[in-house]
Structures are given as structure tokens and as C-alpha cells.
C-alpha angles and dihedrals in degrees: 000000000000117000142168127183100230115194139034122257093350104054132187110195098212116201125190105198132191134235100284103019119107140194137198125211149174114282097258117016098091094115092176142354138182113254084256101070128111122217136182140170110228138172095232121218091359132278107318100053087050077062100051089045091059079051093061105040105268133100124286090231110045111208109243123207136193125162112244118212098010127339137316148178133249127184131214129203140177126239097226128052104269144090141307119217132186114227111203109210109177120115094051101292117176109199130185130208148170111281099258097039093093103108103163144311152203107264094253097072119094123216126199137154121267125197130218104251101222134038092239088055085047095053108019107033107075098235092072115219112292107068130168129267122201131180141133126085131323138017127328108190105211126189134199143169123280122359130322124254108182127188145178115221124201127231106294097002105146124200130173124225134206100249103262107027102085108103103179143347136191102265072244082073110100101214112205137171116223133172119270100236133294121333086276096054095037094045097039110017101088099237101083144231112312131009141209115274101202110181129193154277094069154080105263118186116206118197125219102230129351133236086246092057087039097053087044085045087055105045108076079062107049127094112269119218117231121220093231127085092270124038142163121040102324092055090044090060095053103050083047 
């Protein structure tokens, strides 16, 4: 498979398979595709991973996609402004993510849910306690809200994240929830309770800004319904 991520903060992850070669997808984010191609709705993996799936934020049926009669292309894209990313799993990688960031991937990847390993990981952390696992051959194409920072980090590097805005670690990284200083800075410095621990060896991928502040950033700005039988402005208007 030959691919390229073409765009800025809205991204399109364009693949040009081969005959013979397949990819699985989240229901809805094919944006395009050539006459050639091939696409199905399928439970994959049977019923109960539909089920997990549902658990960590996808669709319970993936799309699948294989050229028919020589190759063809196929492109991805996310449903909120932010940044695609290709994850390369041969070599026996073992990646992490929040629970939403899977886009699509070659046949070859494997997907399973992945749990925090402790409570205060499952309340406090940001990511809530079901994330996503990914490991097998080939290329698993992952997407996420605001822009990308990545890092290495080197064995027992240690850097602290803002809860929400890690997108995905090596399964090496040692994820970890601490507290985010003493009751005046927790209570009154803006950041929150609690932050991320990530601890080296590993790739570790940051995100800009997250769906959660998006949504908050959003809201002043958005219609209110009112709990009449009209709202908004209309309704506004009319009472006026």
C-alpha cells in the first residue's frame, strides 16, 4: 500500500492499494474512493468485538475496502478539525490510544480494547477507563482533535500532560495519573485535579487541543433551546 495525508487541520489520509490488498475503516469517514473499489459493511471479528467496539467509541460494523480488477485508491477523513496520523506496526509494535482515535486500517492490524490499570486512571485521567490497543502488520491510520506534538522519550524521561490531551503511547510507555501540585494549585490553577505521568522508552503523540475543550470553547456560542415550545432566535423574535 502506497499512501500520502494530504491537508492542514482538516486532513484526508489517501491510500492507493493494490489487488489483493484490503482495509477496514470507521463507518463514515470514507470521504472518496476510485469506481473500482470495493466497500462492505461487516461485523468484524463477530459479535462480540462489534460490541467492544461500541465500548470504545466506533461503530459496531467497520467498512471494509479491496480494489476489484487492478488497484485503486480509497481516502479517510475525521469528523472534527485535527490531525491524521500513520501508525507503523511491524516489528511487533504494540500502540495505545484514546478510545475514538482509531480511523482505518490494512487488514493486517488488530484492534481490541485495553483497560486503565488503575481507578484513579479510569476517573481522573481524561481518557476514562476503556482505550484502544492496536498491534499486528501493517499501517493503522489514527485521528484526533487540534494539532499533533510527538515525542521519544528516552528510558525514565518523565513528562506531564494536561488530562485529555494524550492521543497515543508505545505499549514501553508507563502511563500513570498524579496529582497536579499541592490543594491551591489543584483547586485554583486551571489545569485540574489530577495530570497525565507518561514514562519512557517510547513514542508518545500530544494533541493541541482536545474534542472536550473544543466542545466548552463552543458552547457560549451555540443556540439554547429553550424549554418552551419555540427557542432560539426565532423564538426570540416572536416573544419580542
Amino acid at each position: 500500500m502506497r499512501y500520502k495525508v494530504v491537508g492542514s487541520n482538516l486532513q484526508l489520509a489517501v491510500c492507493e492499494l493494490q489487488q489483493g490488498e484490503g482495509m477496514y475503516a470507521e463507518a463514515g469517514v470514507m470521504n472518496h474512493m476510485s469506481g473500482n473499489m470495493k466497500m462492505q459493511a461487516e461485523a468484524r471479528g463477530g459479535l462480540l468485538k462489534g460490541i467492544k467496539r461500541k465500548f470504545m467509541g466506533e461503530s459496531f460494523f467497520m467498512s471494509t475496502f479491496e480494489p476489484m480488477g487492478g488497484g485503486g485508491l480509497v481516502a479517510f477523513g475525521g469528523n472534527v478539525p485535527g490531525t491524521i496520523k500513520p501508525i507503523d506496526l511491524t516489528g511487533g509494535r504494540v500502540f495505545f490510544m484514546q478510545k475514538d482515535a482509531f480511523l482505518a486500517a490494512q487488514n493486517g492490524v488488530e484492534m481490541d480494547m485495553a483497560f486503565q490499570k488503575k481507578l484513579s486512571g479510569a476517573f481522573f485521567g481524561g481518557e476514562g477507563w476503556i482505550l484502544q490497543k492496536i498491534w499486528g502488520q501493517g499501517i493503522c491510520f489514527i485521528h484526533a482533535c487540534g494539532d499533533f506534538v510527538e515525542m521519544d522519550l528516552a528510558p525514565g524521561q518523565t513528562i506531564k500532560v494536561d488530562t485529555g490531551s494524550v492521543v497515543g503511547w508505545d505499549g514501553s510507555v508507563k502511563f500513570d495519573i498524579q496529582r497536579a501540585g499541592g490543594i491551591k494549585t489543584s483547586l485554583f490553577g486551571g489545569e485540574g485535579l489530577f495530570l497525565t505521568s507518561l514514562t519512557g522508552p517510547g513514542h508518545i503523540i500530544l494533541q493541541s487541543m482536545n474534542l472536550r475543550n473544543l466542545a466548552a470553547a463552543l458552547a457560549p456560542f451555540l443556540p439554547q433551546q429553550s424549554s418552551g415550545n419555540q427557542g432560539g432566535i426565532v423564538g426570540n423574535l416572536l416573544k419580542g
